[in-house]
N, CA, C and O atoms as CSV, one atom per row, in Angstrom:
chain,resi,resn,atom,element,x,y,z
A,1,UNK,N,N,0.849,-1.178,0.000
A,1,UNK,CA,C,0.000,0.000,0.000
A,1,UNK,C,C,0.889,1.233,0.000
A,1,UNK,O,O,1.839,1.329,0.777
A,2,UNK,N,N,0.460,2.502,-1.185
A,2,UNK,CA,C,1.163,3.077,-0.901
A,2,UNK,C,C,1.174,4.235,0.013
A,2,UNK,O,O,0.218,4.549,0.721
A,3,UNK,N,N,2.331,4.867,-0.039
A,3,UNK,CA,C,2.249,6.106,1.639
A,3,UNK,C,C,1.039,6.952,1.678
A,3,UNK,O,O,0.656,7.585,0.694
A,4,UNK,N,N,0.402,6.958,2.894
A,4,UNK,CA,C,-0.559,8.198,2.457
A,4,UNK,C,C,-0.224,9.862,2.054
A,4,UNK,O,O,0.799,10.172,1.443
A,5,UNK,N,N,-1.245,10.854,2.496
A,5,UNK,CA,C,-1.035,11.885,1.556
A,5,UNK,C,C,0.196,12.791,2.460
A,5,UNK,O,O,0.631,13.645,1.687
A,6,UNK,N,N,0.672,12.858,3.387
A,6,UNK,CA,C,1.242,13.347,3.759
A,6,UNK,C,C,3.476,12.777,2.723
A,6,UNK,O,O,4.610,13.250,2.657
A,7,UNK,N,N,2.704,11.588,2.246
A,7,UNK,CA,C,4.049,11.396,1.088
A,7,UNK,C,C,4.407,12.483,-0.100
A,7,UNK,O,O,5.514,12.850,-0.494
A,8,UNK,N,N,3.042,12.884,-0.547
A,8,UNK,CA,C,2.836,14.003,-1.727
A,8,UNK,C,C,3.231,15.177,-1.033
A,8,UNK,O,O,3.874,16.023,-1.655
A,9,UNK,N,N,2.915,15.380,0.290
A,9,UNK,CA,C,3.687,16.885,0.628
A,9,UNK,C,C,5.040,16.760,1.314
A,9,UNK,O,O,5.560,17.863,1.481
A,10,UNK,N,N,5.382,16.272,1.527
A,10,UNK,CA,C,6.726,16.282,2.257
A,10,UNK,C,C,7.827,15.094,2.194
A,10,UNK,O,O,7.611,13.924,2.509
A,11,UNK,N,N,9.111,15.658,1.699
A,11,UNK,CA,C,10.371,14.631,1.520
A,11,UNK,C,C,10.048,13.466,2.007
A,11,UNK,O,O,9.113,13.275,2.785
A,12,UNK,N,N,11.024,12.381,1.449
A,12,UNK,CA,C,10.989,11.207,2.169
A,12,UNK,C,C,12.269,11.435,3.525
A,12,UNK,O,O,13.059,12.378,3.477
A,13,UNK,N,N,12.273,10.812,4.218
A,13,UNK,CA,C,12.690,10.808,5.881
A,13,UNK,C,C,13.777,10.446,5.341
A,13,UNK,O,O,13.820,9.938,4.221
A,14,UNK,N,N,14.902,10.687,6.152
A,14,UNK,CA,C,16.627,10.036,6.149
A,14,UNK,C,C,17.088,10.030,7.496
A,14,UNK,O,O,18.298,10.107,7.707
A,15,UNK,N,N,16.094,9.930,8.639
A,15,UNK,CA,C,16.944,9.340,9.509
A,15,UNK,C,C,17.781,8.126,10.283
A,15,UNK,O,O,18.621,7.554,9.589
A,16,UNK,N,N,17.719,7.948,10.838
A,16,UNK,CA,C,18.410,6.276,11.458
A,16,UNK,C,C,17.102,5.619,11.436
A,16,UNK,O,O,16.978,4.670,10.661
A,17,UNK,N,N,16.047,5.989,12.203
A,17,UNK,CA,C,14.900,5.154,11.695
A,17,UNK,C,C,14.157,4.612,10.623
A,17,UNK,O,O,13.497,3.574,10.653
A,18,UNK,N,N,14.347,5.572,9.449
A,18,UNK,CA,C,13.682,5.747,8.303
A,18,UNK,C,C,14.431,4.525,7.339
A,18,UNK,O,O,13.962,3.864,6.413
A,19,UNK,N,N,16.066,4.520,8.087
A,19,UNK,CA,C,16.856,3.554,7.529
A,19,UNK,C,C,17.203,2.069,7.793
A,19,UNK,O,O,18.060,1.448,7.165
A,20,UNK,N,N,16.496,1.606,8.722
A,20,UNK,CA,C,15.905,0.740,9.360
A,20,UNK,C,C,14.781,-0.187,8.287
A,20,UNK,O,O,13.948,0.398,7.595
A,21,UNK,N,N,14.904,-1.428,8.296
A,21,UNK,CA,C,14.462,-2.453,7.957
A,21,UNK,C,C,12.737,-2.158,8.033
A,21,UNK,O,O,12.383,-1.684,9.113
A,22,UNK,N,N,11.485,-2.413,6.878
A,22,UNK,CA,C,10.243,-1.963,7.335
A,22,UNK,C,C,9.766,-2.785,8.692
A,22,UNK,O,O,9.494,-2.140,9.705
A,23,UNK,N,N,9.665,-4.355,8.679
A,23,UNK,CA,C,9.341,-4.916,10.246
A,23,UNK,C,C,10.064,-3.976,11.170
A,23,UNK,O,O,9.292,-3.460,11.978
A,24,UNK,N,N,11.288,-3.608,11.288
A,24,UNK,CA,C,11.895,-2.910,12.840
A,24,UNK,C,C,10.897,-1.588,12.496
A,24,UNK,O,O,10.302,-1.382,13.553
A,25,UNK,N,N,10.640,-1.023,11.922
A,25,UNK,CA,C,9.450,0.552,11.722
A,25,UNK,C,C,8.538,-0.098,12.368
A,25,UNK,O,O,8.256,0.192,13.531
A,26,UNK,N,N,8.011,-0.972,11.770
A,26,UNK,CA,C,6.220,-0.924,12.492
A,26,UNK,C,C,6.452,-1.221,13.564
A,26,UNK,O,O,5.830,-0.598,14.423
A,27,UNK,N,N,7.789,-2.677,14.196
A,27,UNK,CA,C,7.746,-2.287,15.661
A,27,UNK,C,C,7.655,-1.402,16.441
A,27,UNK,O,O,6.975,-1.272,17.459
A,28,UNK,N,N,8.553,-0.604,15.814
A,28,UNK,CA,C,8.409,0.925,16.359
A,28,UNK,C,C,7.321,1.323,16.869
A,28,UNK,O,O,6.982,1.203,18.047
A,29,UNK,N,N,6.672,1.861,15.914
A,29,UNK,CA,C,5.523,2.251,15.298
A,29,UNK,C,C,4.433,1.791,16.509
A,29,UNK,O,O,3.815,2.640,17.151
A,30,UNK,N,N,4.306,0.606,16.695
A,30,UNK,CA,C,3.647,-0.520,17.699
A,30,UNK,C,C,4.008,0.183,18.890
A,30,UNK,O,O,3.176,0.634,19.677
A,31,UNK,N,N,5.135,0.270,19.014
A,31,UNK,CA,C,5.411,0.627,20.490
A,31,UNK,C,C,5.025,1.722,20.958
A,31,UNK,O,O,4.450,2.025,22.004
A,32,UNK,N,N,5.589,2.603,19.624
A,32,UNK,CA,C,4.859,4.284,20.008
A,32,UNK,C,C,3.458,4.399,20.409
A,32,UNK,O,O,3.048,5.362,21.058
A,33,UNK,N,N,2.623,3.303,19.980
A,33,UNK,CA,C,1.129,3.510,19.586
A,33,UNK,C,C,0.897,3.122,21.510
A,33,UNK,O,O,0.067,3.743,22.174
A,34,UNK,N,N,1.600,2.263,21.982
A,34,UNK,CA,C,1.544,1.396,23.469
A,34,UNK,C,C,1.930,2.540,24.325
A,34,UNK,O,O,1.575,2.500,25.504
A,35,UNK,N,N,2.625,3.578,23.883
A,35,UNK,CA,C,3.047,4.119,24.332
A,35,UNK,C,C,4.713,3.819,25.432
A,35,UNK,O,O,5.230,4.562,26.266
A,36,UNK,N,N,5.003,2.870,25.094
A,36,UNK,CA,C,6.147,2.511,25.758
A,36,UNK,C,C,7.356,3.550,25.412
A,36,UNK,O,O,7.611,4.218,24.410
A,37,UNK,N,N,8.094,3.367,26.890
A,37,UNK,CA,C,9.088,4.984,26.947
A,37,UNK,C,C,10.166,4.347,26.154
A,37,UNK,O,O,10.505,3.172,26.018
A,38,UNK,N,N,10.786,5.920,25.472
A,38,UNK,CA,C,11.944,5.770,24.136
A,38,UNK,C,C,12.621,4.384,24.920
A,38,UNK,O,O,12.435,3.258,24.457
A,39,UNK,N,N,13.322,4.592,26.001
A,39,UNK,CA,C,14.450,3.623,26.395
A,39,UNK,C,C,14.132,2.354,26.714
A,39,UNK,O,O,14.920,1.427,26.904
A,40,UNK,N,N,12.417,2.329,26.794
A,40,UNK,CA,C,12.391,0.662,26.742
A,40,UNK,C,C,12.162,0.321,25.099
A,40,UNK,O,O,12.192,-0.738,24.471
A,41,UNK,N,N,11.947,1.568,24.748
A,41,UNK,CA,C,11.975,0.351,22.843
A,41,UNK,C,C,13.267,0.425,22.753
A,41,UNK,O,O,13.898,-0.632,22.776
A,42,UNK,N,N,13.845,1.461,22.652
A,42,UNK,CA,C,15.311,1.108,22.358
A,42,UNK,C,C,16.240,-0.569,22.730
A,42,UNK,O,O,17.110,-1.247,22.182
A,43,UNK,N,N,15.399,-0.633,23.979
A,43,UNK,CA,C,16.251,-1.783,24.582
A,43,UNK,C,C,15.556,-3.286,23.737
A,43,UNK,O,O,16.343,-3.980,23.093
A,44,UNK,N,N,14.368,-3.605,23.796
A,44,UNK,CA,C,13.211,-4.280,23.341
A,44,UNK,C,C,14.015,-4.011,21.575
A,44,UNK,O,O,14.153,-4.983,20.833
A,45,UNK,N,N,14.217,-3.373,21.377
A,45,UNK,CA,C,14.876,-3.476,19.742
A,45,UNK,C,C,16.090,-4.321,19.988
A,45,UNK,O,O,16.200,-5.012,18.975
A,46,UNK,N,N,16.792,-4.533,20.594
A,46,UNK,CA,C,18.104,-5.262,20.995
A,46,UNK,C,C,19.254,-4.652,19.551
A,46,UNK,O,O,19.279,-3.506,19.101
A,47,UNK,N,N,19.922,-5.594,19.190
A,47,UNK,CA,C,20.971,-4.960,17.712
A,47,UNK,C,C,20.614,-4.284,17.428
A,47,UNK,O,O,21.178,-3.201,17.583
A,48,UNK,N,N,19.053,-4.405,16.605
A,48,UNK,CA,C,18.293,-3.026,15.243
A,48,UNK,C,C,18.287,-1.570,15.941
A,48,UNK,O,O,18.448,-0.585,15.221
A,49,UNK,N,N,18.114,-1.427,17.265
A,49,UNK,CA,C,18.374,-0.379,18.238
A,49,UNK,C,C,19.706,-0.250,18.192
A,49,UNK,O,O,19.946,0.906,18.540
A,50,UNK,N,N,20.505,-0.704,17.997
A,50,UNK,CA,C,21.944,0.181,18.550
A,50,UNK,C,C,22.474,1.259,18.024
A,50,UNK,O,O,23.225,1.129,17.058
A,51,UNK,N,N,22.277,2.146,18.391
A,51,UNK,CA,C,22.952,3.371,17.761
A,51,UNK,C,C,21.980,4.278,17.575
A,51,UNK,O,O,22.177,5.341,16.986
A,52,UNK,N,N,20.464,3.799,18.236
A,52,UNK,CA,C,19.374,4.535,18.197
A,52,UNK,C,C,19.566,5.568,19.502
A,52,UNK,O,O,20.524,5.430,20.263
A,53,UNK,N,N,18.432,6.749,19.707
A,53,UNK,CA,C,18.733,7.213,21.438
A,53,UNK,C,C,17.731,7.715,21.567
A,53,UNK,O,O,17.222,7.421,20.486
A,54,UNK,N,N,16.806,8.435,22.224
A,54,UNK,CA,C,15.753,9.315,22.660
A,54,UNK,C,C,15.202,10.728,21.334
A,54,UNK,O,O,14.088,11.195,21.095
A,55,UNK,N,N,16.321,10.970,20.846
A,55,UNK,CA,C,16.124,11.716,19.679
A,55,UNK,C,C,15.583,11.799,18.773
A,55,UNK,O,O,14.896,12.633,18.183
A,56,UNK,N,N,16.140,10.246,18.576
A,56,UNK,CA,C,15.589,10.063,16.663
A,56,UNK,C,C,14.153,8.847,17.376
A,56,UNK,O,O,13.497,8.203,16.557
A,57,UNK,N,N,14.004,8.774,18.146
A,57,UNK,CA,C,12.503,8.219,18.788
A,57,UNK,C,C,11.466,9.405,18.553
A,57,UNK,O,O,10.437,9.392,17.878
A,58,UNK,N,N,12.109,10.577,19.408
A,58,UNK,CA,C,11.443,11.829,18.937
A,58,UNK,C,C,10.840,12.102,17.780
A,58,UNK,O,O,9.617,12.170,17.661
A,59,UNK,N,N,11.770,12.299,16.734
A,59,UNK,CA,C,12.106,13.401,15.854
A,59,UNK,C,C,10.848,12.145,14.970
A,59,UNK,O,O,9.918,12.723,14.407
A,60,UNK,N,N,10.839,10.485,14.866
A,60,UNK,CA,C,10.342,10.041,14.427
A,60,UNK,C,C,8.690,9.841,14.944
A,60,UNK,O,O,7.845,9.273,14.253
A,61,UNK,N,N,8.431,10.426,16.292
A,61,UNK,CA,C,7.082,10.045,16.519
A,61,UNK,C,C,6.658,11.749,15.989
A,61,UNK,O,O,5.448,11.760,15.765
A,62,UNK,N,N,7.039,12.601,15.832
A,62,UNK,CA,C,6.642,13.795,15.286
A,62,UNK,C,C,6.254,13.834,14.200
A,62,UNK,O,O,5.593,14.800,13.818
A,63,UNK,N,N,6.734,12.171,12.899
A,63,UNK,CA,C,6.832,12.729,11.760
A,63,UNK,C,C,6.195,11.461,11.069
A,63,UNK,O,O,5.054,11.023,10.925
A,64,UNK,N,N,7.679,11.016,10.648
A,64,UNK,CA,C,6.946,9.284,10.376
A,64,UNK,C,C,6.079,8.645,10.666
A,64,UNK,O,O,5.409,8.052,9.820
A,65,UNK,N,N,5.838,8.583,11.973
A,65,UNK,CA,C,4.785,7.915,12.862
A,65,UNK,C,C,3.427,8.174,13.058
A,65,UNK,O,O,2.634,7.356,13.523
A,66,UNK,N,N,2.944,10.206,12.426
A,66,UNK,CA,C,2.346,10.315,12.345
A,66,UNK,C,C,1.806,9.870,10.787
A,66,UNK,O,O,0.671,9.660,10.358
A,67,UNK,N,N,2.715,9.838,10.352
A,67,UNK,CA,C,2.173,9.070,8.641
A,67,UNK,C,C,1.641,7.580,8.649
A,67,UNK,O,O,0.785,7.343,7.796
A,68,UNK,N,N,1.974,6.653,9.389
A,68,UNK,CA,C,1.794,5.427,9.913
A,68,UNK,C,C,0.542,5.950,10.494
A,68,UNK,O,O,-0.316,5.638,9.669
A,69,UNK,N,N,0.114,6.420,11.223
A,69,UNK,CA,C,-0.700,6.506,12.145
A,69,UNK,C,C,-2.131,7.044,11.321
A,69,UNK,O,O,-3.253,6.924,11.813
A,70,UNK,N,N,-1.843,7.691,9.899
A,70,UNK,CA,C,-2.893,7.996,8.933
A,70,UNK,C,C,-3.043,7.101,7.909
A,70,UNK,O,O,-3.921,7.236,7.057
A,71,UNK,N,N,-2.033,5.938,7.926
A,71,UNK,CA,C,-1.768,4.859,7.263
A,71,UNK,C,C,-3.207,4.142,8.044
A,71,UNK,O,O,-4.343,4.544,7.794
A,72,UNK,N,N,-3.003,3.383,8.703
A,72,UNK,CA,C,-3.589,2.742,10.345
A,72,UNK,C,C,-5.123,3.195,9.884
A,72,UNK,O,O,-6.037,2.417,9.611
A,73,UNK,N,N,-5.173,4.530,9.868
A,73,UNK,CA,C,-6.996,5.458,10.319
A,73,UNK,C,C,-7.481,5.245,8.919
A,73,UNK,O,O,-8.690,5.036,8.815
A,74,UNK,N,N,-6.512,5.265,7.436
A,74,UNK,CA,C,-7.130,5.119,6.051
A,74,UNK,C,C,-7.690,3.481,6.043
A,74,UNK,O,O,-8.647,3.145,5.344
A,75,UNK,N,N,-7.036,2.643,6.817
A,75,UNK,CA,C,-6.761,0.939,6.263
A,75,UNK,C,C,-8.365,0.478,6.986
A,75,UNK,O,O,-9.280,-0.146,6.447
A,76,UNK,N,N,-8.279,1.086,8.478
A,76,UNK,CA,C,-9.284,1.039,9.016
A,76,UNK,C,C,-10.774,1.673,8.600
A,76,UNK,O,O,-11.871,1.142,8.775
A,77,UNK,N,N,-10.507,2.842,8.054
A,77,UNK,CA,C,-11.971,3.302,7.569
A,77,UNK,C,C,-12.288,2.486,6.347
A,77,UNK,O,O,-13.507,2.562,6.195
A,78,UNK,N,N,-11.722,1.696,5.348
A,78,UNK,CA,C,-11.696,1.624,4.119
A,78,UNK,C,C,-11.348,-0.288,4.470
A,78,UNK,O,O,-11.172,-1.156,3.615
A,79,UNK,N,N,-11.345,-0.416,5.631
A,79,UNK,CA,C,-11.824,-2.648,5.371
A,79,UNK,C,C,-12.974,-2.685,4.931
A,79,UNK,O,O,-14.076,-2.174,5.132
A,80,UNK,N,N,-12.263,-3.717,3.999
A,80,UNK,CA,C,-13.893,-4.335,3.400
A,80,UNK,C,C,-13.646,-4.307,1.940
A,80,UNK,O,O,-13.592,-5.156,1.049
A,81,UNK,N,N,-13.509,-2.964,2.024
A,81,UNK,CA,C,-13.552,-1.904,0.621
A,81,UNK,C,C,-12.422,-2.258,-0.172
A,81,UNK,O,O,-11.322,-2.434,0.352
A,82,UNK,N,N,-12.710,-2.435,-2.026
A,82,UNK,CA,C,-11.923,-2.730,-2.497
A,82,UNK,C,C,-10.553,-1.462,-2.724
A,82,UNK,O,O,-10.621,-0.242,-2.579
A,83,UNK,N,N,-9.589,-2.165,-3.048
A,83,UNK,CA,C,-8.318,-0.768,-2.789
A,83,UNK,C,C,-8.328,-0.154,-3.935
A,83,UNK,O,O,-8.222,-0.625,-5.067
A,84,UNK,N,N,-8.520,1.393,-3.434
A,84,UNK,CA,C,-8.961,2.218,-5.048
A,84,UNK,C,C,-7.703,2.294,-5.964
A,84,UNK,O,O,-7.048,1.266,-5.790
A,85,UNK,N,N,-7.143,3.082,-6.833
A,85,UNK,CA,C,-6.254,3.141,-7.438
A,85,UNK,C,C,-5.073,4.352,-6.852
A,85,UNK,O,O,-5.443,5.465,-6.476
A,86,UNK,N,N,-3.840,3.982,-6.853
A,86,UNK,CA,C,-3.133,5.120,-6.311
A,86,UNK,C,C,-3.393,6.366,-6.508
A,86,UNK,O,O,-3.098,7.187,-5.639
A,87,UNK,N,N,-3.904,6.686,-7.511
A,87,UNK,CA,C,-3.981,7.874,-7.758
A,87,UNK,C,C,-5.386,9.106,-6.956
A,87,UNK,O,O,-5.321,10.277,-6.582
A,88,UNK,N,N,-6.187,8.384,-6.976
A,88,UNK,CA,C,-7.856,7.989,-6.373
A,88,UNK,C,C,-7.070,8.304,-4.843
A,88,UNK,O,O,-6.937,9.432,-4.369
A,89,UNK,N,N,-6.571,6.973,-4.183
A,89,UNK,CA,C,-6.396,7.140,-2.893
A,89,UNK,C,C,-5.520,8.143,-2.172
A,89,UNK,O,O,-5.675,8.509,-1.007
A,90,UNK,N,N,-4.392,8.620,-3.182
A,90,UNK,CA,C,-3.862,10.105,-2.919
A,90,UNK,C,C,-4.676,11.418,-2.564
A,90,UNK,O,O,-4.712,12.194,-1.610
A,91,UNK,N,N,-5.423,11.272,-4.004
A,91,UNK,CA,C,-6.607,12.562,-3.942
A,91,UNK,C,C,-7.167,12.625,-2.524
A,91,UNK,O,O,-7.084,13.478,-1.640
A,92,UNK,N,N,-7.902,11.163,-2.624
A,92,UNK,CA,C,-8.865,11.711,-1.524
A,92,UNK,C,C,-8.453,11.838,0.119
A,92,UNK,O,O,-9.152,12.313,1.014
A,93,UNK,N,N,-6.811,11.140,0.245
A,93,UNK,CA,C,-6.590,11.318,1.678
A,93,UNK,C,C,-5.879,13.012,1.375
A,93,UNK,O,O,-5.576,13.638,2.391
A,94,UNK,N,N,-5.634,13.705,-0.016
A,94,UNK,CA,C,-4.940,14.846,0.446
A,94,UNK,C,C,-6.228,15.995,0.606
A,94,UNK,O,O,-6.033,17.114,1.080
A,95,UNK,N,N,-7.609,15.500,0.111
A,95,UNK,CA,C,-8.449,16.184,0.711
A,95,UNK,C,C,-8.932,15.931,2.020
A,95,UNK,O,O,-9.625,16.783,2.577
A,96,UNK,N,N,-8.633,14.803,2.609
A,96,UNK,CA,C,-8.829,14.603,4.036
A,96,UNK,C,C,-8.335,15.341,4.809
A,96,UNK,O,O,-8.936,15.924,5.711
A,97,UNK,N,N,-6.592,15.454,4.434
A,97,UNK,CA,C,-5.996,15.775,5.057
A,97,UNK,C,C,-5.707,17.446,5.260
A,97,UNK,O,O,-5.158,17.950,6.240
A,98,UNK,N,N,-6.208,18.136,4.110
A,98,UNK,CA,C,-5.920,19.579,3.545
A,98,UNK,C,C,-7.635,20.331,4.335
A,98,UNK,O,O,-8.850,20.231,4.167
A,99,UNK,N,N,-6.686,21.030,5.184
A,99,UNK,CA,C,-8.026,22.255,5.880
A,99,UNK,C,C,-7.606,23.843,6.213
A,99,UNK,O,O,-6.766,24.110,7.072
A,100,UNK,N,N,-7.911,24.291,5.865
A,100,UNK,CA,C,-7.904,25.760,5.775
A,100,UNK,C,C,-6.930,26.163,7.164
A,100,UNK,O,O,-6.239,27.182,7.154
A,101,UNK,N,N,-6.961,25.504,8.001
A,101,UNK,CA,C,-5.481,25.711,9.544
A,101,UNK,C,C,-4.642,25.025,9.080
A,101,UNK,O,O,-3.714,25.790,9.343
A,102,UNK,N,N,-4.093,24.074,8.520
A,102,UNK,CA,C,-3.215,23.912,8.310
A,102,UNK,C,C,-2.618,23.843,7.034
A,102,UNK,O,O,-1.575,23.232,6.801
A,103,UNK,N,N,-3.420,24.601,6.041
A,103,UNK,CA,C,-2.697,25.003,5.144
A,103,UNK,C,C,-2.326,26.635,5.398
A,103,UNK,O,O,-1.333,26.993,4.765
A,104,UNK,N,N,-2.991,27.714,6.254
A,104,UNK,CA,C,-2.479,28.917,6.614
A,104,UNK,C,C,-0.778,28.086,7.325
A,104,UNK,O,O,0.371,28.244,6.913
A,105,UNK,N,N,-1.205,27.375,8.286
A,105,UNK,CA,C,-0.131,26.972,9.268
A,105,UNK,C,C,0.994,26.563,8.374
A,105,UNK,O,O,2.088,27.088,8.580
A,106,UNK,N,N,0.859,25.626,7.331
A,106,UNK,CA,C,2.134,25.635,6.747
A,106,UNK,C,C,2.719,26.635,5.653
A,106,UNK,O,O,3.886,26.646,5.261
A,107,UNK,N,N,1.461,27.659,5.143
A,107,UNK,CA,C,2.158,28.711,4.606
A,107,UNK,C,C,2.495,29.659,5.606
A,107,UNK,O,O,2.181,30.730,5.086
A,108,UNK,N,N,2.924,29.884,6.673
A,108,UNK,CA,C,3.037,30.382,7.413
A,108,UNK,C,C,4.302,30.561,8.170
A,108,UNK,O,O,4.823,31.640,8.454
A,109,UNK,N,N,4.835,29.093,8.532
A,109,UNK,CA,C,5.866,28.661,8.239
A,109,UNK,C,C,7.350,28.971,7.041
A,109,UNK,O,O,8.484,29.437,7.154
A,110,UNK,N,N,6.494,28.387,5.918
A,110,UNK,CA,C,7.154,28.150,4.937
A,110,UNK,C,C,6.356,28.958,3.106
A,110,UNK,O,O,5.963,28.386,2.089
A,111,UNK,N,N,6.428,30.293,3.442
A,111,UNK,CA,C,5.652,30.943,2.443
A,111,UNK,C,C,5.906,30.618,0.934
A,111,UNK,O,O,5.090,31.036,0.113
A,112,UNK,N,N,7.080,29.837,0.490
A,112,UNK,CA,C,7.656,29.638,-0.602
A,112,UNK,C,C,7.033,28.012,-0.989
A,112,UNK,O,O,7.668,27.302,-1.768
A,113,UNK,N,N,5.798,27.555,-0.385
A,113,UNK,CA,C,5.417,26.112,-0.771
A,113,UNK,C,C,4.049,27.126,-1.064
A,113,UNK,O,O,3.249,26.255,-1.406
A,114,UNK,N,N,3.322,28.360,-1.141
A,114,UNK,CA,C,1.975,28.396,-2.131
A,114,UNK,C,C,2.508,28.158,-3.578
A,114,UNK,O,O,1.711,27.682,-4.386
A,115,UNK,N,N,3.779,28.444,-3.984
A,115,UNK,CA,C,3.610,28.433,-5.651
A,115,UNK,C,C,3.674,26.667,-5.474
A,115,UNK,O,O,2.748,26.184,-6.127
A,116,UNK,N,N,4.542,25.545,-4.746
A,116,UNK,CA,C,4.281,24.061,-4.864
A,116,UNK,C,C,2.663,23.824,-4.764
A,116,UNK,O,O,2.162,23.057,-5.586
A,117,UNK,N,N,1.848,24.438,-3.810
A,117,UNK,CA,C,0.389,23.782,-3.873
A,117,UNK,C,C,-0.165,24.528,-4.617
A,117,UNK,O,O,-1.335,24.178,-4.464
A,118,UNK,N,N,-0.175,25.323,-5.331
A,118,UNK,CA,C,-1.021,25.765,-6.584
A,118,UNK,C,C,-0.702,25.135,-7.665
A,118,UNK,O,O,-1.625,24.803,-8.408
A,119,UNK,N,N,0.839,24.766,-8.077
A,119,UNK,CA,C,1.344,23.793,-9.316
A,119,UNK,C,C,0.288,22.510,-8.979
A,119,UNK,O,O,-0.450,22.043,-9.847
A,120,UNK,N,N,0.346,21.822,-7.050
A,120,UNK,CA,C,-0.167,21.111,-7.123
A,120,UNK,C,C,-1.449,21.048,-7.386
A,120,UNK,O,O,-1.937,20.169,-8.097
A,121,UNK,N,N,-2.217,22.134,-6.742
A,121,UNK,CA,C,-3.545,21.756,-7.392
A,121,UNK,C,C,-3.764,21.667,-8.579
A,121,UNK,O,O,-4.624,20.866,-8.945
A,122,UNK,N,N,-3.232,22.259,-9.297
A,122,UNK,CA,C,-3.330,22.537,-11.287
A,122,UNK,C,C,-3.148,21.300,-11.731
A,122,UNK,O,O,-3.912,20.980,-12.642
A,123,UNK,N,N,-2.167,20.275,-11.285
A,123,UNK,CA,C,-2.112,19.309,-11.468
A,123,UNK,C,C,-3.270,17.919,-11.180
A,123,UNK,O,O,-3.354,16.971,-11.961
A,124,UNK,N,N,-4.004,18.039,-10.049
A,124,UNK,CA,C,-4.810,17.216,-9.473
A,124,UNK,C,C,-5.801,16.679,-10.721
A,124,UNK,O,O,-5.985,15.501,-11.025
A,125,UNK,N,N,-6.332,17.747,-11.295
A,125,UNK,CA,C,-7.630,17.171,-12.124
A,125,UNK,C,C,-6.734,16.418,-13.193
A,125,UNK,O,O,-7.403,15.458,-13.576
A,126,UNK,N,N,-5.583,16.437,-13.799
A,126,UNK,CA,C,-4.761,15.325,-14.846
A,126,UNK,C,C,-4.702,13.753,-14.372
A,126,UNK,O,O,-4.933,12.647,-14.862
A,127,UNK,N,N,-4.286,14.271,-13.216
A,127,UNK,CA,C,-4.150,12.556,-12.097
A,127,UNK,C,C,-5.394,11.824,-11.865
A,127,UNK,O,O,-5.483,10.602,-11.745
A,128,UNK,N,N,-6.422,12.743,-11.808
A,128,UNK,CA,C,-7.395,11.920,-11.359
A,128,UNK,C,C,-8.584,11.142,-11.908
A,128,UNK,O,O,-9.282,10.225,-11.476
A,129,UNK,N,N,-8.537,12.002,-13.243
A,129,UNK,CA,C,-8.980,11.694,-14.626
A,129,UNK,C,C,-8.339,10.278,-15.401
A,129,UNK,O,O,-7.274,9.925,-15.907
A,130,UNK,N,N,-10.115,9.547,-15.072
A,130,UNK,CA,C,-9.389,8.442,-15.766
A,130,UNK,C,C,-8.955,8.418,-16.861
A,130,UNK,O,O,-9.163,9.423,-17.541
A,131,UNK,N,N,-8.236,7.355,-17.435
A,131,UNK,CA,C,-7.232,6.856,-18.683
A,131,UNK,C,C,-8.094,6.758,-19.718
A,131,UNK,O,O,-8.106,5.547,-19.935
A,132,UNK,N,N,-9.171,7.515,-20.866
A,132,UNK,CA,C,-9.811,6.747,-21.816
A,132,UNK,C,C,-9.400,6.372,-22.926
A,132,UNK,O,O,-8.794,7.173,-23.637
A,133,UNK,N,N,-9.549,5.523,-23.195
A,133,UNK,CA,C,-8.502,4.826,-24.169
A,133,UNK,C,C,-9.037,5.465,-25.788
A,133,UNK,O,O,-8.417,5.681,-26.829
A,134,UNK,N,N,-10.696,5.652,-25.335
A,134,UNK,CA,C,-11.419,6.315,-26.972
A,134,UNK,C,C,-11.083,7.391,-26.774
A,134,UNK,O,O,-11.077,7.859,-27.913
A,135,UNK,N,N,-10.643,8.521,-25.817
A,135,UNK,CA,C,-10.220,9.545,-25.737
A,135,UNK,C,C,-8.549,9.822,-26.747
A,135,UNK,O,O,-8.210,10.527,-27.697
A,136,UNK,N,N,-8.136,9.180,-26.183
A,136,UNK,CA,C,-6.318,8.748,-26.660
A,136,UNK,C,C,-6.344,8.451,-28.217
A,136,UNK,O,O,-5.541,9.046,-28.936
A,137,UNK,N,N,-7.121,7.672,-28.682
A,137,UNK,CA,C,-6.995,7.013,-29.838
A,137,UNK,C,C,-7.774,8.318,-30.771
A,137,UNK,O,O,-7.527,8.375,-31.976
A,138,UNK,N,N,-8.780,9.412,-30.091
A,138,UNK,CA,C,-8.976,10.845,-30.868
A,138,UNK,C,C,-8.211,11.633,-30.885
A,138,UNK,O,O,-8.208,12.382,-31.862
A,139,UNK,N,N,-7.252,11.822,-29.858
A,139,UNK,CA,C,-5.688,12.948,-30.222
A,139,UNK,C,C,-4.797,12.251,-31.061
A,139,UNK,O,O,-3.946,13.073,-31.402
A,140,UNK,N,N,-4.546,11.098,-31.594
A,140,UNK,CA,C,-3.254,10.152,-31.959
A,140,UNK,C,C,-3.489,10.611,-33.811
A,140,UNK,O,O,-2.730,10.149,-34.662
């Protein structure tokens, strides 16, 4: 499955966690959710932990984890349901996810991403528009 919408707005991760094997993540991930303190996952990771510390536990439940964690809330609203098409399931978690506070909040921040979400929106209706093949075969 692929990442939810928070993949379309923001880099992929490069930290020690991010670089980590996917089973050692969701452990993670698991643990964060249990709430168990940084230094007992660290330890409970045994090897795959070494060289981990309180930091990048941090820096990853701030970020990653919250992407997992919209991973988790999409998989759950949507059992049952057949899996739409990547493109489909982008759209609609980046309208889930996109609300008038936190798009002030991240232009706010970072004023030089309205010209990225206006390219992006301009872009949305190409992606989401299905493929017609009698369409294709009238421009050719």
């Amino acid at each position: 499955m692929n990442p939810p919408f928070r993949s379309l707005v923001h880099r992929r991760r490069a930290g020690k966690i991010a670089h980590l094997r996917q089973p050692i993540r969701d452990q993670i991930n698991l643990m964060l959710q249990d709430n168990v303190p940084y230094a007992d996952i660290i330890a409970k990771l045994g090897d795959a932990g070494k060289g981990l510390n309180k930091d990048n536990l941090s820096r990853w439940r701030k970020a990653d984890y919250q992407d997992w964690l919209a991973e988790q809330n999409w998989r759950q609203a949507n059992a049952g349901r057949p899996e739409p098409p990547p493109e489909v399931k982008h759209i609609c978690l980046l309208l889930n996810e996109l609300d008038q506070k936190k798009l002030e909040a991240m232009l706010a921040r970072r004023p030089a991403k309205l010209l990225w979400f206006l390219n992006l929106a301009a872009r949305l209706p190409r992606v989401a528009a299905p493929k017609r093949p009698d369409v294709q075969n009238e421009t050719k």
